[in-house]
C-alpha positions in Angstrom: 161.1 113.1 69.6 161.3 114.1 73.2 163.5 112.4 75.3 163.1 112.2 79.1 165.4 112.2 81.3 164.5 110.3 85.2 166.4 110.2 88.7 168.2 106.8 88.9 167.9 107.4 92.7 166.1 108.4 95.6 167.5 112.0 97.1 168.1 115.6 96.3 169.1 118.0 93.7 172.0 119.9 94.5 173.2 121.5 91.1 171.1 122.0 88.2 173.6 122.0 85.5 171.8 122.7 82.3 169.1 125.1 81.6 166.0 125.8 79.5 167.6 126.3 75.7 171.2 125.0 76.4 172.4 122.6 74.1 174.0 119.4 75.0 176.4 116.4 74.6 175.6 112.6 75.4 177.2 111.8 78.6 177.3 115.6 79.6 176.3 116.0 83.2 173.0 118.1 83.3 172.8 117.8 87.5 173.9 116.4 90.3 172.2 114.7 92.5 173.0 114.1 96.7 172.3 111.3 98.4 173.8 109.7 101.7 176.2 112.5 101.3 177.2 110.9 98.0 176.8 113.2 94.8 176.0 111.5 91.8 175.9 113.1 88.4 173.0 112.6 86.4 173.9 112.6 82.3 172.6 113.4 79.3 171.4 110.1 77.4 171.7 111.6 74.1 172.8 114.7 72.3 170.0 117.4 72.3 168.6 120.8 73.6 167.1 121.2 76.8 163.5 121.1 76.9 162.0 121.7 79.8 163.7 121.8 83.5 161.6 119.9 85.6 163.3 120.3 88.9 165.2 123.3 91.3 167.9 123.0 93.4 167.3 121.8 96.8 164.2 119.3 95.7 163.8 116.5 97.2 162.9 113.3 94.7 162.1 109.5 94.2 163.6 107.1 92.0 162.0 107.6 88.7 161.1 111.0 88.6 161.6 113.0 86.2 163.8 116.0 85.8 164.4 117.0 82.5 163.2 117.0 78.7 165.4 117.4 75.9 164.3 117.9 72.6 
């Protein structure tokens, strides 16, 4: 079962963490995330492989989307 993985804020990606095929730990950061010059790590919910990468460095992105899938 797929698990997605959504922005809890409203800003931009500045380190993608994980990639396509890397395994995982819960509460391991996958990215970071910038906003108002704040950088908030965004975790892994649960223990798992990496999906799909749905985002890139330097995106800019709204509450709720989504930016990985881990399988």
């Amino acid at each position: 079962m797929a698990v997605e993985v959504r922005a809890q804020i409203t800003g931009t990606v500045w380190k993608v963490l994980a990639r396509v095929g890397d395994r995982v730990a819960e509460e391991q950061a996958i990215a970071i995330l910038e906003s108002m010059k704040m950088e908030i790590p965004v975790e892994a919910p649960s223990a798992g492989q990496i999906q799909a990468v749905h985002v890139a460095e330097g995106d800019a992105i709204e509450e709720g989307a989504l930016l990985f899938t881990l399988a």
